[in-house]
C-alpha positions in Angstrom: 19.1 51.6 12.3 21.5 48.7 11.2 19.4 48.5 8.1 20.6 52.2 7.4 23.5 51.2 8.0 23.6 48.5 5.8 22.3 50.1 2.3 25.0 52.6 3.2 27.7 50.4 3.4 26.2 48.6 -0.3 25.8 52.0 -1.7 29.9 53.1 -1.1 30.9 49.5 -2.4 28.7 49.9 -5.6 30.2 53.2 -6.1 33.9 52.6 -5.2 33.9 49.7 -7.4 32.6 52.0 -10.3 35.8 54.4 -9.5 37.9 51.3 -9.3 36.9 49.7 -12.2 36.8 53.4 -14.3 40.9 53.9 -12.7 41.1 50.3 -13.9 40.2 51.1 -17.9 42.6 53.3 -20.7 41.8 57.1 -20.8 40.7 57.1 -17.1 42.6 59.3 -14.3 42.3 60.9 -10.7 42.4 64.5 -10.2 43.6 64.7 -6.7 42.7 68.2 -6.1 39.1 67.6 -6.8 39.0 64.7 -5.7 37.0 62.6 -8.5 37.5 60.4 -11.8 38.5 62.2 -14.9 37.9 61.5 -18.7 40.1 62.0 -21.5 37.2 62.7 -23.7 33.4 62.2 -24.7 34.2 59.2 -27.1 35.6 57.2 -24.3 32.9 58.0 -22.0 30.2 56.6 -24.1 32.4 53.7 -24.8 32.7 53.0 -21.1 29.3 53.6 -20.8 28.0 50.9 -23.7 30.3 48.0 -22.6 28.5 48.4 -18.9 25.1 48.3 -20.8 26.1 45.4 -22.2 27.6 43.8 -19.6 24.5 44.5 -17.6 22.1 43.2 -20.6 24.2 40.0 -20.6 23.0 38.8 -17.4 
């Protein structure tokens, strides 16, 4: 149970710190009636999307 518990609690840090870090970057926003992240468009998406590739290639 407290192993449950515990991959829980790591899988709502990994993804608030996606939201956070996507709030955190230029042509991110909230939309506080649906509650989520919003995009300004496609093109900054994918180039969200490459520098966390690369980030994640870099280690």
């Amino acid at each position: 149970m407290a192993k449950d518990v515990q991959n829980k609690m790591k899988r709502l840090k990994d993804k608030y710190s996606s939201a956070y870090d996507m709030l955190n970057t230029s042509g991110f926003g909230w939309d506080d009636t649906h509650k989520c992240v919003t995009v300004d468009g496609p093109k900054i998406l994918e180039a969200y999307l490459k520098a966390i590739r690369e980030a994640i290639l870099d280690e």
